[in-house]
C-alpha positions in Angstrom: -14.8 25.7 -9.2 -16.2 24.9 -12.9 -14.2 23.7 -15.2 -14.6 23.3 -18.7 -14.9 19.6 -20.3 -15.4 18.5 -16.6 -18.6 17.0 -15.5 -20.7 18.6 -12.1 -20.6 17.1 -9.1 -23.3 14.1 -8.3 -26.0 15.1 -6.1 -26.3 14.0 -2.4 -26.2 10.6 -2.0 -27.6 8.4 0.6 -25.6 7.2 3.4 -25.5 3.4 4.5 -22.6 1.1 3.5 -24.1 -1.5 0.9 -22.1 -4.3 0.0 -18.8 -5.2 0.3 -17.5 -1.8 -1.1 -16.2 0.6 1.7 -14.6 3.2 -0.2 -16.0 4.4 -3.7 -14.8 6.7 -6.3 -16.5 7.8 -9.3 -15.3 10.4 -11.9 -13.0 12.5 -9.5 -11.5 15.4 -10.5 -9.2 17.9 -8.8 -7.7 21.2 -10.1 -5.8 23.4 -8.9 -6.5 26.5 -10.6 -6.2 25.4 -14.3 -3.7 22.5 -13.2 -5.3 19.1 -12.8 -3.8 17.0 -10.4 -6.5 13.9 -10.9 -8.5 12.7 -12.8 -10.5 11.2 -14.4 -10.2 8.8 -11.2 -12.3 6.0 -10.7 -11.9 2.7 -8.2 -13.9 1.1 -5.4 -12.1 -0.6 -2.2 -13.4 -3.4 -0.5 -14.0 -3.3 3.4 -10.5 -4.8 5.1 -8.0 -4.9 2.3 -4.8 -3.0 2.2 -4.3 -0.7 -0.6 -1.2 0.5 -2.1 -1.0 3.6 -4.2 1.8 3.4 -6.6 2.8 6.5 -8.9 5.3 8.6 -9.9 5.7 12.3 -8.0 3.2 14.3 -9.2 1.0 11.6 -10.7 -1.9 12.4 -8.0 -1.5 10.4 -5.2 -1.3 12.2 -2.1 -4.1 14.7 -3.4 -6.4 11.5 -3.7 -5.4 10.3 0.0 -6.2 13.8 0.8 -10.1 13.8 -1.0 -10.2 10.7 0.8 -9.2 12.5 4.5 -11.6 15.6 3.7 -8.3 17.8 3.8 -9.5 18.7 0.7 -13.0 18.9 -1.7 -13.0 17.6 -4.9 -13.5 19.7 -7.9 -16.2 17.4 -9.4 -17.1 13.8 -9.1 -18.4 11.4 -6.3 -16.0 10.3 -3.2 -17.8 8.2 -0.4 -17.2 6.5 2.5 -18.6 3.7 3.8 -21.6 5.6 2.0 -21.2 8.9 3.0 -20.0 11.6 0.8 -16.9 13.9 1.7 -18.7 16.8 0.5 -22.5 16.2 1.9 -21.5 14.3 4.9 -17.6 15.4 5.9 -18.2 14.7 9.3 -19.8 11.4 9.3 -16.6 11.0 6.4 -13.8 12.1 9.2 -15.8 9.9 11.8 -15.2 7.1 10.3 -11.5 7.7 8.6 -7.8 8.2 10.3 -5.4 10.2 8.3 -1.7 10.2 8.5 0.0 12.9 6.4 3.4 12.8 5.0 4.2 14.8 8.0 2.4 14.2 11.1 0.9 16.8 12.7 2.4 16.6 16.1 2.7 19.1 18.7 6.4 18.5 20.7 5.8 20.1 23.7 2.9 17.6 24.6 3.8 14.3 26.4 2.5 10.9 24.0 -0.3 10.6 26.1 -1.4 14.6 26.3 -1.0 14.4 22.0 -3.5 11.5 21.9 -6.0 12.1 24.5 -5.7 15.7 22.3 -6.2 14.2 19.1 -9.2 11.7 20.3 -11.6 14.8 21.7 -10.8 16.4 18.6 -12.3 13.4 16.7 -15.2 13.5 19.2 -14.2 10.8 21.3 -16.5 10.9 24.9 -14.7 12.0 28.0 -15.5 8.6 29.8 -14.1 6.2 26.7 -11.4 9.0 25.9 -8.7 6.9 28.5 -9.5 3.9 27.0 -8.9 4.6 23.5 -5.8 6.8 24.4 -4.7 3.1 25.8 -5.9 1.0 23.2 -3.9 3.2 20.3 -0.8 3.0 22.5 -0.7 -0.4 23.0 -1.4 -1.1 19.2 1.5 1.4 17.9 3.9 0.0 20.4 4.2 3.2 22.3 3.4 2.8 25.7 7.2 2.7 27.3 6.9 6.2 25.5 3.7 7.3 27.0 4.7 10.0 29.1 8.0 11.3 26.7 7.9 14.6 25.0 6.5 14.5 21.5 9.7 16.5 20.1 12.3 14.3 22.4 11.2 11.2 20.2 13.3 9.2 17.5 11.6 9.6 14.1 10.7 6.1 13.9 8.2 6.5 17.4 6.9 9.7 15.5 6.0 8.0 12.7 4.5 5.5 15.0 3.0 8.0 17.5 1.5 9.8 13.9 -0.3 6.3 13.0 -1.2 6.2 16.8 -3.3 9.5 16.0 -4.6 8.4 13.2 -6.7 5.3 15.1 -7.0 6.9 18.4 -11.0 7.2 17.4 -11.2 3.8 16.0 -12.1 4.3 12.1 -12.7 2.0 9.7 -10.7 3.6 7.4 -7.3 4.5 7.9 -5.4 6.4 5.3 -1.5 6.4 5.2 0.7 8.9 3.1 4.3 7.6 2.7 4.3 5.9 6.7 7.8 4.9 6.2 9.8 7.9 4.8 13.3 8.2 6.5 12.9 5.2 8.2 15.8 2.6 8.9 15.9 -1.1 8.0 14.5 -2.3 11.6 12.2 0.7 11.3 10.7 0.1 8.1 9.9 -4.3 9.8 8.0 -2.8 12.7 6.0 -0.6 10.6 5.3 -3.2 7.9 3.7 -5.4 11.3 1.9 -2.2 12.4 0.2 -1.8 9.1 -0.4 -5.6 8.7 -1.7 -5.4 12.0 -4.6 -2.5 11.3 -6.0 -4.3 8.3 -9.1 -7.3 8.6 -11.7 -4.6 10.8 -10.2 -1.9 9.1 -9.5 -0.7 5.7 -5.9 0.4 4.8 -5.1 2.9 2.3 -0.9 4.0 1.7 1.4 5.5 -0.5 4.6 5.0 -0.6 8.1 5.1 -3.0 9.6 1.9 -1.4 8.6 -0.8 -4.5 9.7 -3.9 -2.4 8.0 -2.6 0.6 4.5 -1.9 -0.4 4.6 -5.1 -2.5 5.2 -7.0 1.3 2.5 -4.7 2.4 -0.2 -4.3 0.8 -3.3 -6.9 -0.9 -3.6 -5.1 -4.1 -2.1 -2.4 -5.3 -3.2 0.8 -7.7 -1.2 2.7 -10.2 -1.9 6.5 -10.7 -0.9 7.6 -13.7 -1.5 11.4 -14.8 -4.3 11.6 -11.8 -5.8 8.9 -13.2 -5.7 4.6 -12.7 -3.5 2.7 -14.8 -4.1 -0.5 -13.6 -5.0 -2.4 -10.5 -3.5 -5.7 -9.0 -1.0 -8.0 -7.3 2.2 -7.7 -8.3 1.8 -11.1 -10.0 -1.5 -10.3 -11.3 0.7 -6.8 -12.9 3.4 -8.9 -14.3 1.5 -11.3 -15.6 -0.7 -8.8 -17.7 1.6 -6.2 -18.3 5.0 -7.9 -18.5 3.6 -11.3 -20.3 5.5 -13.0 -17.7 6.2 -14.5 -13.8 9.8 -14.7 -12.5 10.5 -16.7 -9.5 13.7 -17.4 -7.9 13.5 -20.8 -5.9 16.7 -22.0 -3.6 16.8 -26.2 -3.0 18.7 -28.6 -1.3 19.4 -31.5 -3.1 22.1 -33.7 -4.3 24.0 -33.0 -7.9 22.3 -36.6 -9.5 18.5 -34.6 -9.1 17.8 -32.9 -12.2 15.9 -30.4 -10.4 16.5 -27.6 -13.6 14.4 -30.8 -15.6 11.8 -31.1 -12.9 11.2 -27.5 -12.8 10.9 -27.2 -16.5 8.2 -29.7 -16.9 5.5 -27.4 -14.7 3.1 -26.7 -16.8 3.2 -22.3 -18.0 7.3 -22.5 -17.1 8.7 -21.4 -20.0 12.8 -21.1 -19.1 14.4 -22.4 -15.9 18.1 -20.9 -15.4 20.6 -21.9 -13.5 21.4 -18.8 -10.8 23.9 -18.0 -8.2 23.0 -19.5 -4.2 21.7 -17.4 -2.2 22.7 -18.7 0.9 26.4 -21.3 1.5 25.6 -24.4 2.0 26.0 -28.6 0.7 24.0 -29.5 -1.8 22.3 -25.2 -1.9 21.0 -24.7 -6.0 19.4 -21.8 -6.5 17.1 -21.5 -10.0 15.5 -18.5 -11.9 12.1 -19.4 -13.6 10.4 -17.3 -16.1 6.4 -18.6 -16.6 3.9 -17.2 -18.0 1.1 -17.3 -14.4 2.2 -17.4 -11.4 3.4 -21.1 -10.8 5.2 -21.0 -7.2 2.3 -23.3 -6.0 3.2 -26.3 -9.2 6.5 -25.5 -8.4 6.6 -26.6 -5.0 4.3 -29.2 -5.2 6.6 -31.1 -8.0 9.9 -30.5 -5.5 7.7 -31.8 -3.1 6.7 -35.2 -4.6 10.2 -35.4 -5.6 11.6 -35.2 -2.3 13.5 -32.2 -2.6 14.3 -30.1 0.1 12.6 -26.3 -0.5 14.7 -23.6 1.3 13.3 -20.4 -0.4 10.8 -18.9 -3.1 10.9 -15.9 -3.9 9.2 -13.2 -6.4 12.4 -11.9 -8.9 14.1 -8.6 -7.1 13.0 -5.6 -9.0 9.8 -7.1 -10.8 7.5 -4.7 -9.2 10.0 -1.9 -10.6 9.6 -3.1 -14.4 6.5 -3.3 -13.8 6.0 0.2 -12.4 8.8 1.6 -15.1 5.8 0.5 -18.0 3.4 1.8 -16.5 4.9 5.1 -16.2 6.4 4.9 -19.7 9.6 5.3 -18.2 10.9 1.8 -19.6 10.2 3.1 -22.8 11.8 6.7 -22.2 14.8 5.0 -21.2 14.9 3.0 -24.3 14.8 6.4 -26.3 17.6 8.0 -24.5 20.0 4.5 -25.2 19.0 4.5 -28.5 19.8 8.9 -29.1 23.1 8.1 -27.1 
């Protein structure tokens, strides 16, 4: 579909991965009808990293993941993977990506096994390796004790595992994640954060998901959709540091009340206000302290407890940084302000 103000679709490009760049985006755009859901988009993602998309509903994120699958064609613009475009080359594109919607497509009267032998000859897996990547994807989502259950018997936290098992059942190098750990428990939500960890290095990781904390202990780097289009990329620290001005770490010590640790602290270069907070764990001696910087100094700051023979117990990013971070990016921060101030 043409759409006014929008510019064509690149012509065919050639396939071959060059450089370090597995996935690359340039200039896409997606309507629906007159409704654009993204776009302008454009990023590149480098081979092994894991990728979080962060965004409010409706800010484009699942139709981007889905672009990425070939689930859907972009209205204009360049998508490619690992060189090959997902409107020129979809197969080659599907060959070489594993896609996990926000609800796996699984069929519950199969067995785990029948589902995933299923799933690997529909990604064209060979009949003489199709047992041993059946076994491989079992073992690495932790499902075989579950190999020969019914799909529609299983806990939701083994289909959510068993939907990830789909996903790499072919063995892609790309593997694309929409919201993996929706309606998952605490325990749930640990062992999928180590199956995710464990996919990344040989492949690339690409996930969405609403839990702040959790795709901050995820993911390498993650990207902010705003309005179908990026609003910034980054660490978390690498966000608050550019968007928030500031780094706030919370660091828990042992140490005797003579120790001026709040005076140590202070004298790291870029710290500029240590706080006395509340211990986070009982204990002799426990001090806990909030430090506001203006980088990211939890390397200074151990190294100065260090050489002054103070006992580190914990360092930690702030609770709810990544949220103010994600509240000014969205302009919600700002919305919020506007409502107290009306009120």
């Amino acid at each position: 579909m043409a759409v006014e103000g929008v510019p064509a679709r690149s012509g065919p490009q050639a396939p071959g991965h060059q450089g370090g760049n597995v996935i690359e985006i340039q200039e896409l755009y997606k309507y629906y009808d007159d409704v654009r859901a993204v776009g302008p988009l454009t990023t590149t993602i480098e081979s092994g990293e894991i990728v979080g998309l962060l965004g409010l509903n409706g800010a484009g994120k699942t139709t981007t993941l889905r672009v990425l699958a070939c689930d859907l064609l972009p209205t204009s613009g360049t998508v490619r993977v690992d060189g090959f475009d997902v409107v020129d080359s979809p197969r080659e594109v599907r060959a070489r990506t594993g896609y996990l919607p926000e609800n796996p497509p699984l069929y519950p009267e199969m067995t785990v096994t029948e589902y995933l032998a299923f799933a690997a000859r529909l990604r064209g897996v060979v009949s003489s390796q199709l047992k041993e990547h059946v076994e491989t994807a079992l073992a690495q989502a932790r499902l075989r004790k579950r190999r020969d259950q019914v799909v529609g018997t299983l806990s939701h936290g083994f289909k959510q595992r068993l939907g990830i098992a789909q996903a790499i059942v072919h063995r892609p190098g790309v593997v694309v994640l929409d919201e993996p750990i929706t309606g998952l428990d605490p325990v749930q939500i640990v062992e999928m954060r180590k199956l995710v960890r464990s996919l990344a290095g040989e492949r690339t990781v690409i996930l969405s998901s609403h839990n702040l904390s959790e795709i901050s202990e995820t993911c390498d780097r993650l990207l902010v959709i705003q309005d179908g289009r990026v609003g910034a990329v980054g660490s978390e620290a690498e966000l608050s540091e550019s968007l928030l001005g500031q780094v706030n770490v919370v660091l828990t010590v042992r140490s005797g009340p003579e120790r001026d640790v709040a005076g140590l602290l202070s004298r790291v270069e870029s710290v500029t206000r240590v706080e006395t907070a509340s211990p986070s764990e009982p204990g002799e001696g426990v001090q806990s302290f909030a430090v506001t910087a203006t980088a990211d100094v939890r390397p200074d700051l151990c190294r100065r407890l260090v050489e002054a023979e103070v006992d580190i117990i914990a360092v930690r990013r702030a609770a709810h940084e990544l949220e103010n971070v994600f509240l000014k990016l969205a302009g919600a921060d700002e919305d919020r302000a506007e409502e107290e101030a009306e009120a």
